[in-house]
C-alpha positions in Angstrom: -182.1 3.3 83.5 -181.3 5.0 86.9 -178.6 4.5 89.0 -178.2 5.1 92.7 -174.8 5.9 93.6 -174.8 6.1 97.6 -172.7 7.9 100.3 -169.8 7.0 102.5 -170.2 4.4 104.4 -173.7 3.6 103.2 -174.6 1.2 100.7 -177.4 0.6 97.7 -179.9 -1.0 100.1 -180.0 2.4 101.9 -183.7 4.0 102.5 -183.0 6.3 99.2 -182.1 3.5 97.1 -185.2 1.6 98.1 -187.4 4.6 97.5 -186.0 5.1 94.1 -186.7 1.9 93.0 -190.3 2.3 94.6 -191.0 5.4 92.6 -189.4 4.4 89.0 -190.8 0.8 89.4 -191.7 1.5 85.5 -187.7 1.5 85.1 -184.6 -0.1 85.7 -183.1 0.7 88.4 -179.5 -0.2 90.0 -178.3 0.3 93.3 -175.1 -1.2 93.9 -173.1 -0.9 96.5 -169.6 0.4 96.2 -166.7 -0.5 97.5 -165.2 1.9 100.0 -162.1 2.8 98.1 -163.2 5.6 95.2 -161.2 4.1 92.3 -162.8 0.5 92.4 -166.0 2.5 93.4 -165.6 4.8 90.2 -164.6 1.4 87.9 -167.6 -0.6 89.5 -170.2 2.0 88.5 -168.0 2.6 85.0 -169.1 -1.3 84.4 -172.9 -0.8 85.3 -172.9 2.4 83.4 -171.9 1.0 80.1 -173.7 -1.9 80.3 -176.9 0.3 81.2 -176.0 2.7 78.1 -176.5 -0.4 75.7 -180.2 -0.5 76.7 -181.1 3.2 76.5 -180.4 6.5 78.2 -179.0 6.2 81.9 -179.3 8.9 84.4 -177.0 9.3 87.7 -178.6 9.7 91.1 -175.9 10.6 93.9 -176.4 11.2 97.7 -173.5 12.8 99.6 -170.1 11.2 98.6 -172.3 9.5 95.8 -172.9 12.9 94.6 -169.2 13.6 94.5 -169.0 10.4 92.1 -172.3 11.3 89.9 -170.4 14.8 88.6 -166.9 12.9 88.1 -168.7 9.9 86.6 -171.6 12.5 84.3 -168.7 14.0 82.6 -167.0 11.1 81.4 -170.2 9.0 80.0 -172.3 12.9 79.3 -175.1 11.9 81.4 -177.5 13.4 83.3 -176.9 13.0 87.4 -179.0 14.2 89.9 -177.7 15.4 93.3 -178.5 14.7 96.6 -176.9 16.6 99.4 -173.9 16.3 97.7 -170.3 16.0 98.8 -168.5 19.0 96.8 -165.4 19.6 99.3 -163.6 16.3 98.6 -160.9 17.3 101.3 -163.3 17.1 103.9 -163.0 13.0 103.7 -159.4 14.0 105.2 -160.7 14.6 108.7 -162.5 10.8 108.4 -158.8 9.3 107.8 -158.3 6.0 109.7 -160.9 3.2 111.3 -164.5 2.9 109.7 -167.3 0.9 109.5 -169.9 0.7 106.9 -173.6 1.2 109.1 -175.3 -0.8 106.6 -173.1 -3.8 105.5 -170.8 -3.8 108.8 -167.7 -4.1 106.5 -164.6 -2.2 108.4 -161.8 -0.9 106.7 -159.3 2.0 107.2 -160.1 5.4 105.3 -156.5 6.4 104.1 -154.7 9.2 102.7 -154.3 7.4 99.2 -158.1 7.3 98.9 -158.2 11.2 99.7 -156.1 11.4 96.6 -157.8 9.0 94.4 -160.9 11.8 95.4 -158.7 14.6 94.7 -158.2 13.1 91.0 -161.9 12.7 90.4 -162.5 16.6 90.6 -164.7 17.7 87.9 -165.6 21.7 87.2 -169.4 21.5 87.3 -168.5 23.9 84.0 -167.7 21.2 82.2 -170.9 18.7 82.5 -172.4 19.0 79.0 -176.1 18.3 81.1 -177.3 20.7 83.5 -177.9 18.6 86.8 -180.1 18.6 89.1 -179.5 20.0 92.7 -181.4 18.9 95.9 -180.4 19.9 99.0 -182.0 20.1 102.1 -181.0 23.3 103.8 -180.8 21.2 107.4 -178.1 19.2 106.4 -175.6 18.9 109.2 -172.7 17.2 107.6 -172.3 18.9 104.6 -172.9 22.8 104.1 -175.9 22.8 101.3 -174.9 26.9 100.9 -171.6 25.4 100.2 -172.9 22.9 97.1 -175.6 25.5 95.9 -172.4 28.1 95.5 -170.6 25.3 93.6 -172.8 24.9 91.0 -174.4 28.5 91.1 -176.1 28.8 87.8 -174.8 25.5 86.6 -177.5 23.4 87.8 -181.4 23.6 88.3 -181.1 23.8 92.3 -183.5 23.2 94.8 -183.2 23.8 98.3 -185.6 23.1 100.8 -185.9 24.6 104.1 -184.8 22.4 107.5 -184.0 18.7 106.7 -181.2 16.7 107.5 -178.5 15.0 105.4 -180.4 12.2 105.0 -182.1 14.4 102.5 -186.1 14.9 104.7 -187.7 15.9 101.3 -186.9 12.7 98.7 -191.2 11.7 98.6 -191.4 16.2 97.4 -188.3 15.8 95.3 -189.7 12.6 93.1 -192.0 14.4 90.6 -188.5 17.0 90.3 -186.5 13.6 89.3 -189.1 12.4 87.0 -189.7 15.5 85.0 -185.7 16.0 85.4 -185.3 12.3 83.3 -187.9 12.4 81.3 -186.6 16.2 79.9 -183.0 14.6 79.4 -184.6 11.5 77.9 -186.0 13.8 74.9 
């Protein structure tokens, strides 16, 4: 099983998570969409990833805040998570306190101080995942730093970075056959 764990203010029906469930038709996969606030995010995908472990393996697939989730979320069930143009700077959400609005559901809600530290207690040292992850990053990307994420987990995880790009992540149809042979050596 494969789960899609997207960014802030996205949602599972985003253009990844419909190209992920394109490409691994031959598996199960989930895209929910999480709530905005990190700790019912966090117990949400807690559900879906137990109930996905009493099929079979499960594997973690995080874009941008999702990626922030993936490590936090990896650690706990010892899964392998795949990253995306991840979120690694969780204070950076800080400068996003206040009014939002989700592009893809239209839900608005206000971005708050407590959900900056319900991030801060999600922090896991990529040292401490017991599976390597994979990185993907495109080197474009204009909300996040990729140098920044490829620092984090410099030698920790098999990184990727390709040039130009965008946050949207430009190279997800190059990266499949990565994420394929990326599950199917975790799977063994």
């Amino acid at each position: 099983m494969l789960i899609f764990i997207h960014g802030f203010n996205s949602a599972g029906n985003s253009d990844k998570g419909s190209r992920l469930r394109s490409a691994f038709e031959s598996m199960t996969v989930l895209t929910p969409t999480c709530g905005f606030a990190p700790i019912d995010a966090v117990a949400m995908l807690s559900e879906k990833i137990a109930e996905g472990l009493k099929q079979g393996p499960v594997t973690l697939v995080g874009s941008s805040l999702g990626g922030f989730y993936a490590p936090c979320l990896a650690y706990r069930y010892k899964l392998p998570c795949v990253l995306i143009n991840p979120l690694v700077d969780q204070t950076l959400l800080r400068y996003e306190i206040g009014p939002q609005r989700n592009c893809y559901t239209g839900e608005t809600y206000e971005w708050t101080a407590e959900h900056c530290t319900q991030l801060d207690s999600m922090v896991v040292d990529p040292a401490a995942l017991s599976i390597r992850p994979l990185l993907l990053l495109d080197e474009g990307d204009e909300l996040l730093d990729s140098h920044m994420a490829a620092a984090h987990f410099a030698g920790l995880a098999e990184t990727h970075m390709f040039p130009g790009g965008s946050h949207r992540f430009e190279h997800l149809d190059q990266s499949l056959p990565l994420i394929r042979s990326y599950i199917d050596r975790c799977e063994v």
